[in-house]
One Martini backbone bead per residue (centre of mass of N, CA, C, O) as a GRO file, in nm:
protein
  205
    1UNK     BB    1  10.141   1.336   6.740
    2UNK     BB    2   9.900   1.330   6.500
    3UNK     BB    3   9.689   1.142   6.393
    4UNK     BB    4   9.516   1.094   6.142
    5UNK     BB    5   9.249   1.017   6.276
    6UNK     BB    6   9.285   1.256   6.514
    7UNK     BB    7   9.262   1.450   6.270
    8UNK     BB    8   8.975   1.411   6.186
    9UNK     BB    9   8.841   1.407   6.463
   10UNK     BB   10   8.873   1.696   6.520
   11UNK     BB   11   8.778   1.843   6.291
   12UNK     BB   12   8.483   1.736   6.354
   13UNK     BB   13   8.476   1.908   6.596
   14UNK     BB   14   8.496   2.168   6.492
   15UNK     BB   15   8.261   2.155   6.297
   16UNK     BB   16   8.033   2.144   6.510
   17UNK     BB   17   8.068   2.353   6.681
   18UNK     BB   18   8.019   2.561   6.426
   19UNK     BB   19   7.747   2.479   6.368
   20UNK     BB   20   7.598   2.539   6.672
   21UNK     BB   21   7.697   2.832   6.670
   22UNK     BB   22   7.501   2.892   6.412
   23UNK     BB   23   7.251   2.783   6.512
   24UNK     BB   24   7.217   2.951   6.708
   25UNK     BB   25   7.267   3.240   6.591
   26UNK     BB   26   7.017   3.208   6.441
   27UNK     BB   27   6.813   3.158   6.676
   28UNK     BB   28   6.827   3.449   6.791
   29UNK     BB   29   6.777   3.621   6.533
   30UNK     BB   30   6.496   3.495   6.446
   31UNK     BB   31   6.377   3.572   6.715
   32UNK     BB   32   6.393   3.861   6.744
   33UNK     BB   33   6.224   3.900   6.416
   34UNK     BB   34   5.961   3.766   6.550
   35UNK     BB   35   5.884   3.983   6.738
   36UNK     BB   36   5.937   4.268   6.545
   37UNK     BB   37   5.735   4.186   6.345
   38UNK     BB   38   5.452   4.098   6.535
   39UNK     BB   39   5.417   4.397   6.613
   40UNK     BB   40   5.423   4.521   6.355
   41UNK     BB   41   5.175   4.321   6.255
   42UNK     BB   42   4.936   4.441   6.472
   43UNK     BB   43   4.993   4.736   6.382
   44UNK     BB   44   5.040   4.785   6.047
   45UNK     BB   45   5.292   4.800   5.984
   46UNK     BB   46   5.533   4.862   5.765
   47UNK     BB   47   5.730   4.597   5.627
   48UNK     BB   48   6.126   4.441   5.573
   49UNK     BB   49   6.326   4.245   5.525
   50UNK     BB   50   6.693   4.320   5.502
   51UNK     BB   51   6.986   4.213   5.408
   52UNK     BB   52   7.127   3.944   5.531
   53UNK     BB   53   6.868   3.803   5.597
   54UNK     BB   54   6.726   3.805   5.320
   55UNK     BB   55   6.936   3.642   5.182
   56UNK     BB   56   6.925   3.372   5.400
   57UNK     BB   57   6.587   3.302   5.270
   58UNK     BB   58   6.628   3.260   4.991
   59UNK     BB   59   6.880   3.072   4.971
   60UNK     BB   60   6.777   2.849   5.185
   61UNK     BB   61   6.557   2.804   4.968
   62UNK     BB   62   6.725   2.718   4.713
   63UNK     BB   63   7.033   2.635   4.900
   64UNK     BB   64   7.137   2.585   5.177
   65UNK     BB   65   7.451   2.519   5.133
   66UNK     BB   66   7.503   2.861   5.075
   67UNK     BB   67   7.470   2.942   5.359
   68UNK     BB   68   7.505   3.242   5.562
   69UNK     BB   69   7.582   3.442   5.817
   70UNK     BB   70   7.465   3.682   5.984
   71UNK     BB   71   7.427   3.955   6.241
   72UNK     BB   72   7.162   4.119   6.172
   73UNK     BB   73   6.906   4.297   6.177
   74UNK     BB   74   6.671   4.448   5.902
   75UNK     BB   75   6.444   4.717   5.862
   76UNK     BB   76   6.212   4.854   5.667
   77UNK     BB   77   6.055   5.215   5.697
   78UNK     BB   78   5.866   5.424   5.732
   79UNK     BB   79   5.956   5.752   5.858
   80UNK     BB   80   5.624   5.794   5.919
   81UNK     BB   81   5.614   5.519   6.130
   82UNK     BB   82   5.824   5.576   6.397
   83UNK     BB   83   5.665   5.605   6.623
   84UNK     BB   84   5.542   5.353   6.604
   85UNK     BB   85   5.755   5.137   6.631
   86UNK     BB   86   5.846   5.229   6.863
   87UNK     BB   87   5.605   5.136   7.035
   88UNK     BB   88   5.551   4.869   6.950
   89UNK     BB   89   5.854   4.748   7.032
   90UNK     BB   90   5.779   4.851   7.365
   91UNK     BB   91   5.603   4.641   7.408
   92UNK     BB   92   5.829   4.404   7.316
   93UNK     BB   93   6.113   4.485   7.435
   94UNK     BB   94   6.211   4.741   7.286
   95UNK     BB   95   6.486   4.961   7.262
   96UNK     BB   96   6.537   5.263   7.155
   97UNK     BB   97   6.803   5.414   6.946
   98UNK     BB   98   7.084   5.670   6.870
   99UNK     BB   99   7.361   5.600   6.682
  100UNK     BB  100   7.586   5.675   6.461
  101UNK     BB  101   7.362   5.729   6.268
  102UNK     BB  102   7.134   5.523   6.389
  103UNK     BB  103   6.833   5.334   6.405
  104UNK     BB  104   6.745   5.136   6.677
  105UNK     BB  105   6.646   4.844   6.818
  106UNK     BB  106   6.646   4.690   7.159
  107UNK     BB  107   6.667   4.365   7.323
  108UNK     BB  108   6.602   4.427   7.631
  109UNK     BB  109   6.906   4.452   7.836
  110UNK     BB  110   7.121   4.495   7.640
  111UNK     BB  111   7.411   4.705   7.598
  112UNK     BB  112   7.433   4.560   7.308
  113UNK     BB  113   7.393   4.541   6.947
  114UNK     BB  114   7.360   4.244   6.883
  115UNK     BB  115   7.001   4.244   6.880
  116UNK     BB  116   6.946   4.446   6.678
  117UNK     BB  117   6.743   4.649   6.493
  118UNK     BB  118   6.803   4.806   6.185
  119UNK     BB  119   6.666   5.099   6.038
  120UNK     BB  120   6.523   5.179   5.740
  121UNK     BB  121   6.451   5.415   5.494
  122UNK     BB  122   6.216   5.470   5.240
  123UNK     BB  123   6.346   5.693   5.015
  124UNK     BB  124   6.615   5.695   5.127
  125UNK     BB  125   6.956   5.763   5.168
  126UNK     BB  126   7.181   5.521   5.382
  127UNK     BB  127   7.373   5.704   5.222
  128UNK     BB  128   7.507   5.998   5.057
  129UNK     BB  129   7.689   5.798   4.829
  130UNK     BB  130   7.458   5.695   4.720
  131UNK     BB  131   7.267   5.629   4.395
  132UNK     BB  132   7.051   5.554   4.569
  133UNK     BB  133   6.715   5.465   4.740
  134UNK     BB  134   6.565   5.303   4.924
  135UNK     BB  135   6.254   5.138   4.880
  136UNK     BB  136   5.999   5.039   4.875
  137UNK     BB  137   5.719   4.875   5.044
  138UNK     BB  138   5.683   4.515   4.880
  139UNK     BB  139   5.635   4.249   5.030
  140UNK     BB  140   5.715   3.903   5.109
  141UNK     BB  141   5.602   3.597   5.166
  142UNK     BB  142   5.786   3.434   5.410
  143UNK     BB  143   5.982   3.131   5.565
  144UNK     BB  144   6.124   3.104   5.889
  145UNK     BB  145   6.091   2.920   6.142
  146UNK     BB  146   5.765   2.860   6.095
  147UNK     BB  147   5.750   3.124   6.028
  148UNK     BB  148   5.608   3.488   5.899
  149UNK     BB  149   5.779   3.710   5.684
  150UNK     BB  150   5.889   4.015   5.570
  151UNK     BB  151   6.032   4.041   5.213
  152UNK     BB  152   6.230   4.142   5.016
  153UNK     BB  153   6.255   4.170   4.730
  154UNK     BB  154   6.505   4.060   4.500
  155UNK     BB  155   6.556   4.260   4.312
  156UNK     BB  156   6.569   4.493   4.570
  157UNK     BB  157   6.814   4.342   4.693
  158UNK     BB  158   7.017   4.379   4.498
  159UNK     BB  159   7.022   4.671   4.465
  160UNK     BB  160   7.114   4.731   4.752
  161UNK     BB  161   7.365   4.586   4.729
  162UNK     BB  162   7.491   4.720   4.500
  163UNK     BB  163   7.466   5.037   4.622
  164UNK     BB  164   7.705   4.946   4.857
  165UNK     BB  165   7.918   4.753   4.842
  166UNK     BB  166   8.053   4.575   5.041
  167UNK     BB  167   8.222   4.317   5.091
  168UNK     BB  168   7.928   4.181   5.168
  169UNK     BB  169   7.767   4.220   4.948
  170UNK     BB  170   7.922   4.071   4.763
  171UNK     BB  171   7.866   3.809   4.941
  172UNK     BB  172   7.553   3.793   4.841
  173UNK     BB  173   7.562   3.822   4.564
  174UNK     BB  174   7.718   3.564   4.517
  175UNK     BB  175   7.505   3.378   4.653
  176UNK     BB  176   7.267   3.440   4.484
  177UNK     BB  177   7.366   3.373   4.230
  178UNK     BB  178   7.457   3.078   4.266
  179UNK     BB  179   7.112   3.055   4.323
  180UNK     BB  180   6.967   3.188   4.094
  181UNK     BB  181   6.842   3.482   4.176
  182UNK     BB  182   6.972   3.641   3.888
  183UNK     BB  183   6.804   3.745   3.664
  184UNK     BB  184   6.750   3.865   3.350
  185UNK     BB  185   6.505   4.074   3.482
  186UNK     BB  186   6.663   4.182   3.666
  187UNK     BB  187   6.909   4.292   3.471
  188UNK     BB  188   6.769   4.498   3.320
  189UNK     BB  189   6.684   4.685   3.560
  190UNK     BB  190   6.953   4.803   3.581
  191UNK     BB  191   7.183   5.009   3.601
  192UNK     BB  192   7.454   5.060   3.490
  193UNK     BB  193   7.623   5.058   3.733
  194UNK     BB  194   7.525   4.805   3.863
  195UNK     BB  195   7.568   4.610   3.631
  196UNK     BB  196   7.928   4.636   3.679
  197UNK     BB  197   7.904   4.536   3.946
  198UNK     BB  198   7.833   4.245   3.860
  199UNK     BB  199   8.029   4.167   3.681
  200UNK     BB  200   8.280   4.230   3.855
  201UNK     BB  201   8.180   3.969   4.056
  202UNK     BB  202   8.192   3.752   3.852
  203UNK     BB  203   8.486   3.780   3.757
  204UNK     BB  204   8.636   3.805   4.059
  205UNK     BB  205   8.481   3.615   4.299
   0.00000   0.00000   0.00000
């Protein structure tokens, strides 16, 4: 039977083991990101992080304790820009795909795509079932890991997880608001359907 002692001891230690598993898994993620974003930015194309890495970019600006790892990276692109981000994609390594209705760029020779880039298009729903469709690109210039990447207003981030709605936007939402980054100026802008989704994550969650 373990003392309090070693019952410390251990737990410390898999806490270590746990940040260490974050701290890579994010420097692999953001990794990939400044590759496909510098490609994208060589050749003038518009784009911009939307996504769970959005929301870990500006949360981790306003409060790091309150950050939570992402698993994907997501990039808004204009639908006619698709066959430039391929090629450009294609000069960095990597290789464009079309899985399950989603359109994706993979880095390197990875098999799976754990280190994908999910393309979404500007003024498009996402799915069918959604209420609006992704936002313009309108970029604000933010830094990650030493480097600039062009990232979704928080505004249009609010807006895009509250229309998606699935149990991890909720908990995105939930991350924004924790470190006020969802201001009453963003809440006006709602419409009224989004604006009780943001209501009904404040109340339950």
């Amino acid at each position: 039977m373990l003392t309090f002692e070693q019952f410390l001891t251990d737990a410390a230690n898999r806490g270590e083991a746990v940040n260490t598993l974050f701290e890579e898994r994010l420097f692999e993620l953001v990794g990939v990101l400044h590759k496909i974003s510098n490609a994208l930015t060589a050749e003038l194309i518009p784009h911009e992080v939307i996504g769970g890495l959005a929301v870990l970019i500006y949360v981790e600006e306003a409060n790091p304790e309150q950050t939570a790892l992402t698993r994907d990276v997501d990039l808004l692109v204009n639908r006619s820009d698709l066959e430039r981000v391929k090629s450009a994609a294609a000069k960095h390594g990597f290789r464009f795909r079309h899985a399950a209705g989603v359109d994706m760029l993979i880095f390197g020779d990875a098999g799976s795509s754990r280190n994908a880039v999910h393309l979404i298009f500007s003024g498009e729903k996402v799915r069918p079932s959604y209420v609006a469709p992704a936002p313009p690109i309108q970029p604000e210039r933010k830094k990650i890991h030493g480097a600039e990447v062009m990232v979704i207003p928080v505004a249009d981030l609010v807006r895009m997880k509250l229309t998606s709605y699935r149990d991890k936007d909720r908990v995105h939402v939930r991350s924004m608001d924790t470190v006020g980054l969802i201001s009453g100026a963003i809440e006006a802008k709602l419409t009224p359907e989004l604006l009780l989704r943001l209501q009904h994550i404040r109340e339950t969650e």
